[in-house]
DOTORDO-175145 format. One record per atom (N, C-alpha, C, O): residue number from 1; residue in one letter; atom name; z, x, y. Coordinates in steps of 0.05 Angstrom, whole numbers. Layout:
BEGIN
<rec NUM,'a','CA',<Z,X,Y>>
...
END
This chain:
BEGIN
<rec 1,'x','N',<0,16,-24>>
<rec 1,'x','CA',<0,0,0>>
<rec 1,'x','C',<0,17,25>>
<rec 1,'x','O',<-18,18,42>>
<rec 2,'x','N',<20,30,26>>
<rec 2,'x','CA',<14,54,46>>
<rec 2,'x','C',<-14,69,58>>
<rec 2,'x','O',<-22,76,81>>
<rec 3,'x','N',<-26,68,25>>
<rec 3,'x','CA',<-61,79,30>>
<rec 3,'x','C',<-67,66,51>>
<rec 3,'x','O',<-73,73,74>>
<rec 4,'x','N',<-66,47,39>>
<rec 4,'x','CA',<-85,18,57>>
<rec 4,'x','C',<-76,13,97>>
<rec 4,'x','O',<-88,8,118>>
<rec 5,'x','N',<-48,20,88>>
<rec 5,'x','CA',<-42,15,120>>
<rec 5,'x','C',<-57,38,128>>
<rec 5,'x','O',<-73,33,145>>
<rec 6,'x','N',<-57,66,118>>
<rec 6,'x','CA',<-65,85,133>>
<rec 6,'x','C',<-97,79,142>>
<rec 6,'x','O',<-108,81,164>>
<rec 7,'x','N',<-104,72,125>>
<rec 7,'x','CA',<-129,72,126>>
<rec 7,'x','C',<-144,54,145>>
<rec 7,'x','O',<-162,60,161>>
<rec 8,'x','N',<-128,23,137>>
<rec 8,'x','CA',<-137,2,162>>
<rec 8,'x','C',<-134,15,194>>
<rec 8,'x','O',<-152,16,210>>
<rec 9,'x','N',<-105,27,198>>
<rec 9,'x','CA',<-99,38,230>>
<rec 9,'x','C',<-115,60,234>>
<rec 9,'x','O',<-129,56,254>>
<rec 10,'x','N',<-120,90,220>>
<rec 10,'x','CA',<-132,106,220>>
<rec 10,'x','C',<-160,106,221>>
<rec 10,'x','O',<-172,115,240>>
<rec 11,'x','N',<-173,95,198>>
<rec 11,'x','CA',<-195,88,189>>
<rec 11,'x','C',<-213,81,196>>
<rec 11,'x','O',<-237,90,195>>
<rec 12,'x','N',<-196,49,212>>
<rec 12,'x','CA',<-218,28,228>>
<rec 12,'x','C',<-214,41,253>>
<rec 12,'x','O',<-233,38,268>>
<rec 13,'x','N',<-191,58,266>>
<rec 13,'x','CA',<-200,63,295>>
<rec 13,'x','C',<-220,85,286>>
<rec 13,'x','O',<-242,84,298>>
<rec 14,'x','N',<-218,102,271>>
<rec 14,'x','CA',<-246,119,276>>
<rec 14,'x','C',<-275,107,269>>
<rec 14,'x','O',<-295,111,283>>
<rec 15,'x','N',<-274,99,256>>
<rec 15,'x','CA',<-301,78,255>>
<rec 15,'x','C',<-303,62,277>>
<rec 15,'x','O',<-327,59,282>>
<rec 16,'x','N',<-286,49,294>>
<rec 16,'x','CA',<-292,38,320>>
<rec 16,'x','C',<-296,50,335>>
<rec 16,'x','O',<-300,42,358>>
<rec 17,'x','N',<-294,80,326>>
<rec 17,'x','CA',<-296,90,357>>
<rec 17,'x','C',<-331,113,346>>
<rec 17,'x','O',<-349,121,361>>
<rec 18,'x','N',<-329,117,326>>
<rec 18,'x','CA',<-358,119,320>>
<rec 18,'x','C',<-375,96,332>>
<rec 18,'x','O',<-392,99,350>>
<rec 19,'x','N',<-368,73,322>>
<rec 19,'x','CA',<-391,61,336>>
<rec 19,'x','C',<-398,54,365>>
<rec 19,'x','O',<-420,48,373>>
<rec 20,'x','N',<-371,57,381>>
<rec 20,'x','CA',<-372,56,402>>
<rec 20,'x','C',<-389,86,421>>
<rec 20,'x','O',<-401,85,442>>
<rec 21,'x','N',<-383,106,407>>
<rec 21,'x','CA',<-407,130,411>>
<rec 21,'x','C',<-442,123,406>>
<rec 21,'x','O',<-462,123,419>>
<rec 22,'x','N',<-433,116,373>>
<rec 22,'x','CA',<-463,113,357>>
<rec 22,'x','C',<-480,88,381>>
<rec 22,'x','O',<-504,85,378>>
<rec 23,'x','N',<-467,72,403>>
<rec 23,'x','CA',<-480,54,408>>
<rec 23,'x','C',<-503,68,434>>
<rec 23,'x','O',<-524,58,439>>
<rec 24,'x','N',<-491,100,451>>
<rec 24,'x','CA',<-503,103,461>>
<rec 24,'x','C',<-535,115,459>>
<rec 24,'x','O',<-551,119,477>>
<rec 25,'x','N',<-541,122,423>>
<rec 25,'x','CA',<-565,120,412>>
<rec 25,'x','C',<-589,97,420>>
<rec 25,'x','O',<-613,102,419>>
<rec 26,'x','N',<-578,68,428>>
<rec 26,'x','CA',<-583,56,429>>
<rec 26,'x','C',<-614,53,455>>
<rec 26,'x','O',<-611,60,478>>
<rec 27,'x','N',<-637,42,444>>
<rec 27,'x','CA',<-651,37,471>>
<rec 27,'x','C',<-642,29,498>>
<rec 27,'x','O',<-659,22,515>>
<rec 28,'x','N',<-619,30,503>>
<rec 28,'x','CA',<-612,11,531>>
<rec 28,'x','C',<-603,33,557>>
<rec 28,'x','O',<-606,57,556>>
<rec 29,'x','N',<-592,16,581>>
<rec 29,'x','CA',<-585,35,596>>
<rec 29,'x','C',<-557,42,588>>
<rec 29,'x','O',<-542,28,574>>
<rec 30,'x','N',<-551,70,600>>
<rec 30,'x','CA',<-530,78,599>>
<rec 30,'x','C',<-494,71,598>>
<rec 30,'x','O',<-474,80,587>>
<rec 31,'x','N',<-501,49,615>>
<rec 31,'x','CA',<-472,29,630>>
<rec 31,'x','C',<-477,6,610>>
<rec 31,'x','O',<-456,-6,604>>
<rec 32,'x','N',<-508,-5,596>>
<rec 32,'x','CA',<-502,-29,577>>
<rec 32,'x','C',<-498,-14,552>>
<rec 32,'x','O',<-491,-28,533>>
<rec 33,'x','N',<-501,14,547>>
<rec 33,'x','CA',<-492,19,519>>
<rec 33,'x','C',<-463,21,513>>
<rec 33,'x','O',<-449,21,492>>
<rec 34,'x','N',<-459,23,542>>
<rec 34,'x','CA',<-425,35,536>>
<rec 34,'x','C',<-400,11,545>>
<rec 34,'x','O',<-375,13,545>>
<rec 35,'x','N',<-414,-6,549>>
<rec 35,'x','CA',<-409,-40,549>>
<rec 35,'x','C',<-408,-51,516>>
<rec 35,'x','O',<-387,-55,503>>
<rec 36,'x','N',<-426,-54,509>>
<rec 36,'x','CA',<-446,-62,477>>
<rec 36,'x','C',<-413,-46,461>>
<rec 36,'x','O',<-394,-58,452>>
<rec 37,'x','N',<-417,-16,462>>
<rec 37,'x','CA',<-405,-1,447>>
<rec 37,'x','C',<-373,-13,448>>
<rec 37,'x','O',<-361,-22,428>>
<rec 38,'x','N',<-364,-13,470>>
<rec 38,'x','CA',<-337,-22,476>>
<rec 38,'x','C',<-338,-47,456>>
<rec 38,'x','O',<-326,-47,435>>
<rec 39,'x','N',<-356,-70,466>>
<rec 39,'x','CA',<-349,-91,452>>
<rec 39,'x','C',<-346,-96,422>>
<rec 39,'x','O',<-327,-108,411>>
<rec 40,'x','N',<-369,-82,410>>
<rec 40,'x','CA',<-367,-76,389>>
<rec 40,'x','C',<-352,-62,366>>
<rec 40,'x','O',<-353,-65,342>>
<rec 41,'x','N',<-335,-43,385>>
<rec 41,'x','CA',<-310,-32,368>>
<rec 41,'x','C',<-290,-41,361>>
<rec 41,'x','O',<-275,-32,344>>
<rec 42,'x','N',<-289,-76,383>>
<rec 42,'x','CA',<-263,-84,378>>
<rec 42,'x','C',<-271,-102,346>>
<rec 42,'x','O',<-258,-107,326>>
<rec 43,'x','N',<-301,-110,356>>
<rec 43,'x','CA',<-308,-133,321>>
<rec 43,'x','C',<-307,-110,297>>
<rec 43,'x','O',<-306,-120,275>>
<rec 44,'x','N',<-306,-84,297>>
<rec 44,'x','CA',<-313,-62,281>>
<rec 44,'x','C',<-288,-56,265>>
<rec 44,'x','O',<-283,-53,241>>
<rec 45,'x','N',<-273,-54,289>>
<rec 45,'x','CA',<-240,-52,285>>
<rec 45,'x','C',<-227,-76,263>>
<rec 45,'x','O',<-217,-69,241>>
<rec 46,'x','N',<-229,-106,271>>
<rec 46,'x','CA',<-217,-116,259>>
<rec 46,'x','C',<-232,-127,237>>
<rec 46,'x','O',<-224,-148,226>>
<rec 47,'x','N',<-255,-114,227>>
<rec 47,'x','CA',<-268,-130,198>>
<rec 47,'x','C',<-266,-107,188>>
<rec 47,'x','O',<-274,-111,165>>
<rec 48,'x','N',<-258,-72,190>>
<rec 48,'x','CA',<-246,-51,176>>
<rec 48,'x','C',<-221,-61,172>>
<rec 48,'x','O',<-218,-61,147>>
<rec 49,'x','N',<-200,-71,183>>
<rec 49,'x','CA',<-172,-85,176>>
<rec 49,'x','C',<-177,-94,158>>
<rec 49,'x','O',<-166,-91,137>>
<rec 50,'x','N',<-198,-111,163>>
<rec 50,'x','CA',<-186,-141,143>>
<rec 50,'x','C',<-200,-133,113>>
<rec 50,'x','O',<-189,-143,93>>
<rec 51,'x','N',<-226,-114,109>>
<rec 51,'x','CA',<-244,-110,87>>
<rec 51,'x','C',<-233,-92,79>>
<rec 51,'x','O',<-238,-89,55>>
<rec 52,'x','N',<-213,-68,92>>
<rec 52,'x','CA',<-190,-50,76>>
<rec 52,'x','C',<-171,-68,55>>
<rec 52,'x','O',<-170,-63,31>>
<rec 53,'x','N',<-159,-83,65>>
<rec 53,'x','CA',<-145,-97,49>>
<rec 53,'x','C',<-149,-123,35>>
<rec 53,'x','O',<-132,-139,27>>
<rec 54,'x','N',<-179,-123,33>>
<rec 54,'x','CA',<-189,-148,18>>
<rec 54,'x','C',<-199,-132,0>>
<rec 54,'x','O',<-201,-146,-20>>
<rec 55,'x','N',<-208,-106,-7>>
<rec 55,'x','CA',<-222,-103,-30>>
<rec 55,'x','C',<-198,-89,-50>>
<rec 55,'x','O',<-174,-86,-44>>
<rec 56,'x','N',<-215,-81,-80>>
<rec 56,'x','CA',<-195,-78,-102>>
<rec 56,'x','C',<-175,-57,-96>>
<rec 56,'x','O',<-151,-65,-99>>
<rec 57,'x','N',<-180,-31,-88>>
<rec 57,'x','CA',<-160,-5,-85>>
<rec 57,'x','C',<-164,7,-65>>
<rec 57,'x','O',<-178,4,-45>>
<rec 58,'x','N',<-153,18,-72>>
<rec 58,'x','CA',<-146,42,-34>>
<rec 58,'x','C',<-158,54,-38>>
<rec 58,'x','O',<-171,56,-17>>
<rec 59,'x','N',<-171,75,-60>>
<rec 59,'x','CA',<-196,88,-72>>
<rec 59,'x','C',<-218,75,-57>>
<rec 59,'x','O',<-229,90,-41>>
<rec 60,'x','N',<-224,56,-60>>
<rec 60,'x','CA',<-254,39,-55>>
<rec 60,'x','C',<-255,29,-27>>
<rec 60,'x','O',<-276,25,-16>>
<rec 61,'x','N',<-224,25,-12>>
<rec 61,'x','CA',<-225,25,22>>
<rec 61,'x','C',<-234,50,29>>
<rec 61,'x','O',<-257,53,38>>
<rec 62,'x','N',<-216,73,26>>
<rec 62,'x','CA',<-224,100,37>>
<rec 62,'x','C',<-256,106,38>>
<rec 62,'x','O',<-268,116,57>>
<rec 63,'x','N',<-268,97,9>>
<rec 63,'x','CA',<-293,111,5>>
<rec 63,'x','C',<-313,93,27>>
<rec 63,'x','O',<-329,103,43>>
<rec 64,'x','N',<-305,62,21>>
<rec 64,'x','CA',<-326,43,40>>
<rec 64,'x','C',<-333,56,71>>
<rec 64,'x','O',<-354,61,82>>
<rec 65,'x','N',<-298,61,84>>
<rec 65,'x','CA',<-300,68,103>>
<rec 65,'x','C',<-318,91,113>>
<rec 65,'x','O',<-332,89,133>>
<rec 66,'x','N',<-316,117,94>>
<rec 66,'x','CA',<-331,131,93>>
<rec 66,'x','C',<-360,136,96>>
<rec 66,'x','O',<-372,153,109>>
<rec 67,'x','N',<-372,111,73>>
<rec 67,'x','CA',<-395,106,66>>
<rec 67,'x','C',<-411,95,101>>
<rec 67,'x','O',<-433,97,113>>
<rec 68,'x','N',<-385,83,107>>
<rec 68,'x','CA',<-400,63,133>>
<rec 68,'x','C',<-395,76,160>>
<rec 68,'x','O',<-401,65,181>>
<rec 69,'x','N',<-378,108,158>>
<rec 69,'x','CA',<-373,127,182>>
<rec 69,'x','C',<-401,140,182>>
<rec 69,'x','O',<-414,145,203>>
<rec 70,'x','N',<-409,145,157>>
<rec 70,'x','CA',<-441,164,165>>
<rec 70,'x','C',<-465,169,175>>
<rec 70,'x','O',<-476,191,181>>
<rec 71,'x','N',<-473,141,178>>
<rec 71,'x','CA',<-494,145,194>>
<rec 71,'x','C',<-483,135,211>>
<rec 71,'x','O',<-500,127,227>>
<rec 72,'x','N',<-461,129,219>>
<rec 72,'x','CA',<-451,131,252>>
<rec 72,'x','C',<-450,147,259>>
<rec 72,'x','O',<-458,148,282>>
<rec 73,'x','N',<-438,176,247>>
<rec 73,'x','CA',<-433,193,248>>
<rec 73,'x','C',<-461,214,264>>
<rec 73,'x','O',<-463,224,286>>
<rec 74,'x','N',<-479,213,237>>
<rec 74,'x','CA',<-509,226,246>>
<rec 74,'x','C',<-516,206,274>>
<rec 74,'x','O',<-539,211,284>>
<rec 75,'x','N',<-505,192,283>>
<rec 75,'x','CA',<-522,178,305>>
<rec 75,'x','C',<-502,182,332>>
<rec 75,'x','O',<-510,171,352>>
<rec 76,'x','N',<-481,195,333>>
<rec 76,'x','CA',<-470,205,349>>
<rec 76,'x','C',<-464,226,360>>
<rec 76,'x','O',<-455,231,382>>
<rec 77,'x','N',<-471,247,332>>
<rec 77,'x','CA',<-468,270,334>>
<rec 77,'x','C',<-475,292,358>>
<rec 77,'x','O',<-462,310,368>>
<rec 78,'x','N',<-501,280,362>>
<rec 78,'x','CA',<-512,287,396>>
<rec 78,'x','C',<-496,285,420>>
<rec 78,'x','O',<-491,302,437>>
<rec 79,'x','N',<-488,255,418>>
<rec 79,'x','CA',<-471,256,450>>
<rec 79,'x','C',<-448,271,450>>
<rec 79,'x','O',<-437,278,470>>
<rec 80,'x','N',<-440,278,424>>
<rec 80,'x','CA',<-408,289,427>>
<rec 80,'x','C',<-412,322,428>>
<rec 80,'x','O',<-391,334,432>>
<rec 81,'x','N',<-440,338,426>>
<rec 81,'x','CA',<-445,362,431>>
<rec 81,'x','C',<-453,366,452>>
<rec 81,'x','O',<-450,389,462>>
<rec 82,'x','N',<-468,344,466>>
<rec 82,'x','CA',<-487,356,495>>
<rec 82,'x','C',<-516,350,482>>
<rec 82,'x','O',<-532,339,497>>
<rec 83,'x','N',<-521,352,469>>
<rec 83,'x','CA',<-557,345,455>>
<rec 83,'x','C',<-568,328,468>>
<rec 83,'x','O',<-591,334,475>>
<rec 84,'x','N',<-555,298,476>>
<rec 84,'x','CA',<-570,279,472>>
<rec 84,'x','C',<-591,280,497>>
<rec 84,'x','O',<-585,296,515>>
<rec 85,'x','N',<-611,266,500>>
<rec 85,'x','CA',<-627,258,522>>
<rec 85,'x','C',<-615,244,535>>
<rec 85,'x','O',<-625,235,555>>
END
């Protein structure tokens, strides 16, 4: 159970906050990506809560989360070095 808390608080804020980066990939302007992104971290945040502790094990939360940090990950990677356009 512990897993799981860690994972929902830890987990889902870094995945919300991936996507809240990953959104500036996005075709838009600058000020609506980082609008979009905001908004979207908060829906990102609480369906990692709730799908941490709806599925079978803490094994299979950790990994989901994982699975669904990555290509956020590759799609942010830019703004957080200086790369991006």
């Amino acid at each position: 159970m512990l897993s799981r808390i860690v994972a929902a608080l830890f987990g889902g804020y870094a995945l919300a906050a991936l996507t809240s980066v990953a959104t500036l990939a996005l075709p838009l302007s600058r000020s609506e990506a980082v609008l979009t992104g905001m908004l979207l971290s908060f829906l990102v945040y609480a369906g990692a809560v709730v799908w941490v502790f709806a599925v079978r094990s803490a094994r299979r939360a950790w990994a989901g989360l994982l699975v669904a940090a990555a290509p956020l990950l590759l799609a942010a990677w830019p703004y957080w070095h200086g790369a991006a356009p």
